[in-house]
C-alpha positions as CSV (number, residue, x, y, z in Angstrom):
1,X,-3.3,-14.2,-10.3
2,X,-0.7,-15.2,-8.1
3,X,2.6,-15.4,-8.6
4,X,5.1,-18.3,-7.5
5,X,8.6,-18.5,-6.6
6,X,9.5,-18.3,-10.2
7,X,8.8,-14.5,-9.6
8,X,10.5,-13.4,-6.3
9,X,13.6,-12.7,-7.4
10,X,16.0,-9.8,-6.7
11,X,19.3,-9.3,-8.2
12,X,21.5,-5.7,-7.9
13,X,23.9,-4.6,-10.2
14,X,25.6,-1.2,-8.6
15,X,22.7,1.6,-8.1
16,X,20.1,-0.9,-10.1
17,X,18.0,-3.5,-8.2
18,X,15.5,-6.2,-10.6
19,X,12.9,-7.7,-8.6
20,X,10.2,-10.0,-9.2
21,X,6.9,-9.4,-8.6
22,X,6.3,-11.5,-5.9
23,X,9.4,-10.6,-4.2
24,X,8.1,-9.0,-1.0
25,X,8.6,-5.3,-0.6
26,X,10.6,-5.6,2.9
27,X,12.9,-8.4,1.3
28,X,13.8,-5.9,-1.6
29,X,14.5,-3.4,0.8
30,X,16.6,-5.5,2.9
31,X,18.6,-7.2,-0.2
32,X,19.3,-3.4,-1.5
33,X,20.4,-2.1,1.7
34,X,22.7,-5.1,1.9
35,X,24.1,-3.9,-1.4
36,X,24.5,-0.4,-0.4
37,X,21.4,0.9,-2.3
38,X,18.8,3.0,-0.8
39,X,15.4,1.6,-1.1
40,X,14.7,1.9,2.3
41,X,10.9,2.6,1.6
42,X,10.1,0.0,1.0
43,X,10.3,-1.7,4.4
44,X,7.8,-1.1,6.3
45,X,5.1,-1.4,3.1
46,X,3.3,-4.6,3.2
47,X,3.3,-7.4,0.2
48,X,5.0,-7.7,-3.0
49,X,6.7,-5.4,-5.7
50,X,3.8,-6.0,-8.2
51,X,1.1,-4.3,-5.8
52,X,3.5,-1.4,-4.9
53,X,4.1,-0.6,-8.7
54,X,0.5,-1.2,-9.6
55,X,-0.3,1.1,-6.7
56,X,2.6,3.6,-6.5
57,X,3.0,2.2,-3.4
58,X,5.2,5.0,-0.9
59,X,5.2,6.1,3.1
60,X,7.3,9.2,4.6
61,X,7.0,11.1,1.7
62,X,8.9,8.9,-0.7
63,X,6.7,6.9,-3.4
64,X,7.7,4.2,-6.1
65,X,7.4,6.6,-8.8
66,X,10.6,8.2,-6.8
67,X,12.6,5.0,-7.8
68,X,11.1,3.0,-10.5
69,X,13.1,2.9,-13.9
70,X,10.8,0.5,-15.8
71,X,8.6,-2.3,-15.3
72,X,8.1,-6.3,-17.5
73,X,4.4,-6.8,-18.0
74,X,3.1,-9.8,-19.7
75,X,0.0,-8.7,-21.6
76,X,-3.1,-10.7,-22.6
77,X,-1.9,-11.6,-26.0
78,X,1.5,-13.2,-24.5
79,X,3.9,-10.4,-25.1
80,X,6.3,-9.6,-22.8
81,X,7.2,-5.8,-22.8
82,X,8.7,-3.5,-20.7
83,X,6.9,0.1,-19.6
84,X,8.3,3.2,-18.9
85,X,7.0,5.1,-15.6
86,X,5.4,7.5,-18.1
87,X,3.6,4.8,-19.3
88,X,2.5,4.2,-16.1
89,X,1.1,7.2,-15.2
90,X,2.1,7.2,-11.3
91,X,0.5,9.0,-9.4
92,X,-1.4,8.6,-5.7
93,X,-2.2,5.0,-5.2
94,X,-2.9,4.8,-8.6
95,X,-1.3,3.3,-11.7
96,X,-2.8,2.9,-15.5
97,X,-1.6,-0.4,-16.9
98,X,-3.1,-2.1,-20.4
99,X,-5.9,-3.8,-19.6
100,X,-5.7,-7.4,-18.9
101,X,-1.9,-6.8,-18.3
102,X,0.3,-8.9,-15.1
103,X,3.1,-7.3,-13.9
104,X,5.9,-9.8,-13.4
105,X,8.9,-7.4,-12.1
106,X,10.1,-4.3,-11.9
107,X,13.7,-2.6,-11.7
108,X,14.5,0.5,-9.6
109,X,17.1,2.8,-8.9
110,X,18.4,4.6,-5.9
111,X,21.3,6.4,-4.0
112,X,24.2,4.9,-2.3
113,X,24.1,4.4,1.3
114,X,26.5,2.8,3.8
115,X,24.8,-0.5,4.4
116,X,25.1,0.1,8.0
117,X,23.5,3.4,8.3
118,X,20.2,2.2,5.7
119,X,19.7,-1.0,8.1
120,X,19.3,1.4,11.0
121,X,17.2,3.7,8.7
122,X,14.9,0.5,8.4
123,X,15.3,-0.5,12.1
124,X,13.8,3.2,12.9
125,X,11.3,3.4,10.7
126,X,9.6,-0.3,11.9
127,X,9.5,1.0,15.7
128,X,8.2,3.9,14.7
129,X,5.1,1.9,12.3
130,X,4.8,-0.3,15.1
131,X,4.0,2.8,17.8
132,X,1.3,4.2,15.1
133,X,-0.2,1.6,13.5
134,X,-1.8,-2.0,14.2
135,X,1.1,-4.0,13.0
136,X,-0.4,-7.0,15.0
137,X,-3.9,-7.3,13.8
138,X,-5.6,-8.6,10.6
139,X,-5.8,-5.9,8.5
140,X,-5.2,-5.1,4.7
141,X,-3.2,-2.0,5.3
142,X,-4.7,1.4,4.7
143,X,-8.2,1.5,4.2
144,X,-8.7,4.4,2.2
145,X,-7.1,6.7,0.3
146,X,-5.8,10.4,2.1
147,X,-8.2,13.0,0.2
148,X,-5.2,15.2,0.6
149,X,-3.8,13.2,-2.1
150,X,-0.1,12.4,-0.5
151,X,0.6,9.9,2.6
152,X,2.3,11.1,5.8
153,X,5.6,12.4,5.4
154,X,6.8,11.2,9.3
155,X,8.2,14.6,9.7
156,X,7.3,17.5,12.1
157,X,5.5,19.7,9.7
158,X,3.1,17.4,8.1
159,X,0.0,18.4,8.2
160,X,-3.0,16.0,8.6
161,X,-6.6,18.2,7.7
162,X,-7.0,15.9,4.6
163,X,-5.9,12.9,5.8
164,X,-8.3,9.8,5.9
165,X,-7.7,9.0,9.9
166,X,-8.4,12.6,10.8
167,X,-11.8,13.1,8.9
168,X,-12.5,9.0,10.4
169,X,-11.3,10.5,14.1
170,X,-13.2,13.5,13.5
171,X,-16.4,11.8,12.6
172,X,-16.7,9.7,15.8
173,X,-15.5,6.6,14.1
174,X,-12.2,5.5,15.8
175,X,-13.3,2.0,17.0
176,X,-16.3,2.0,15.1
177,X,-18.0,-1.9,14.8
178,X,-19.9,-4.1,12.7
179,X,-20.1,-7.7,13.5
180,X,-16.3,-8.7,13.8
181,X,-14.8,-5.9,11.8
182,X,-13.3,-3.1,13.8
183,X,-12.0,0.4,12.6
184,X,-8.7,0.2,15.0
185,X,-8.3,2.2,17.9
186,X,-4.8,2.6,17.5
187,X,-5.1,4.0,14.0
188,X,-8.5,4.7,12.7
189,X,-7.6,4.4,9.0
190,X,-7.3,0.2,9.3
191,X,-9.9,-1.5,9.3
192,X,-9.3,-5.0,11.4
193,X,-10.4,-8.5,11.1
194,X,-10.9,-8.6,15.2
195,X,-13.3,-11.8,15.6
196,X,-14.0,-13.8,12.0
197,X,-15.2,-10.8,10.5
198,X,-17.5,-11.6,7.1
199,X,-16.5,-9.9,4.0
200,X,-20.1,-8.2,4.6
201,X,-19.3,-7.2,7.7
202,X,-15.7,-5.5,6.5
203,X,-17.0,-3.8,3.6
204,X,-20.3,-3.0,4.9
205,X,-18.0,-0.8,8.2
206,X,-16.1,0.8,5.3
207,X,-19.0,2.4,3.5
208,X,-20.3,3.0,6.7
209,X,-17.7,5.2,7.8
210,X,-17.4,6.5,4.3
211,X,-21.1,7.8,4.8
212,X,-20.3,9.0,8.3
213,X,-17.3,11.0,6.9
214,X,-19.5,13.0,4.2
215,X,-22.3,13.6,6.5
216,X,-19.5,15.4,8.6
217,X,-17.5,16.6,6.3
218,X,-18.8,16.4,2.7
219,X,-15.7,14.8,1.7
220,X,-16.2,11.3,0.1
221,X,-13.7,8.9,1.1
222,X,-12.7,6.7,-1.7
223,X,-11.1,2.8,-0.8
224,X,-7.6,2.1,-1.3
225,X,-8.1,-1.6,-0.8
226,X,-8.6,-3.1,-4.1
227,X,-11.6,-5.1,-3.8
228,X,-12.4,-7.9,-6.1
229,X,-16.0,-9.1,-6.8
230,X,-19.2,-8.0,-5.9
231,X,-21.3,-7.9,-2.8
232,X,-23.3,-10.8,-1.9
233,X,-26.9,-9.7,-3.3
234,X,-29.3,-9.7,0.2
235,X,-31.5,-12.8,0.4
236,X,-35.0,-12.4,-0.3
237,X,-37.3,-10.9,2.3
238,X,-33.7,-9.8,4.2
């Protein structure tokens, strides 16, 4: 499901920002700072609010779950309700929602900022994603989830044993190719749409490098795309 303009709303009311779930998560960052409330996460993450809250969605050591005071769903029987973070059960990249259930907004909280100071946050934290990751290709974000369960933190004493793009580096698979997918050489944890890549030929380099990664390290990647459908069965004889 897709969600229209109907749903990419955000209003702020002191410390308290609504916003729909198609709002985008930069825009909500932007509209908060504005309003001199600190949501400055948010802006370098990728799409809407109802993937970051489905997926606890966080960078620099600061997650959704941080933030979030409760979220509307509209579940299969036509009920709107509203759920509780605890309901949720947040956690790393993950999220348990009723089944069947769209979100449709979520409201947050944070702590005042000058508006000045959390736009230059924001300007900071852009240069600094577009040094380290592939902000220019055709990607899908993250590939896969960090085994050490947490995403970088930005600051000097993270440490990156468990972290997806080290156990991919470590494996030999920075750059790695399958027809026109291409696990990035500037950071080997997106995997990039470089020439018309297939869906075949994305998913089929993901599983390869998850295979290369165990054979190296016994750890089993596991996807933090979410993936919908099945692959293409092989043709007969193929």
């Amino acid at each position: 499901i897709r969600l229209g303009r109907g749903f990419n709303g955000i209003e702020t009311s002191g410390t308290t920002v609504t916003a729909g779930a198609a709002a985008l998560d930069a825009h909500v960052a932007r509209k908060a700072a504005a309003a001199g409330v600190d949501l400055t996460f948010l802006r370098t993450i990728p799409g809407s609010i109802g993937g970051a809250v489905r997926m606890n969605a966080g960078c620099y050591g600061t997650y959704v779950a941080d933030h979030l005071r409760d979220v509307q769903v509209v579940l299969r029987d036509g009920r709107l309700v509203t759920l509780s973070p605890a309901a949720l059960e947040l956690a790393y990249r993950r999220s348990t929602l009723p089944p069947g259930a769209v979100i449709v907004s979520a409201t947050f909280t944070g702590p005042e900022g000058a508006p000045e100071a959390l736009e230059a946050r924001m300007a900071d934290q852009l240069a600094k994603r577009d040094a380290t990751q592939p902000t220019k290709d055709r990607t899908a974000g993250s590939t896969f989830r960090n085994p050490a369960g947490f995403s970088s933190t930005g600051k000097a004493d993270d440490t990156h044993e468990m972290k997806a793009w080290k156990l991919i580096d470590d494996a030999g698979m920075r750059g790695a190719r399958e027809g026109g997918a291409v696990m990035s050489e500037k950071h080997s944890n997106f995997l990039t749409n470089a020439e018309n890549a297939s869906a075949a030929d994305l998913e089929n380099l993901g599983e390869m490098i998850r295979k290369k990664v165990y054979e190296t390290s016994g750890v089993t990647l596991e996807w933090e795309i979410m993936r919908v459908g099945e692959p293409a069965p092989e043709e007969a004889g193929g």
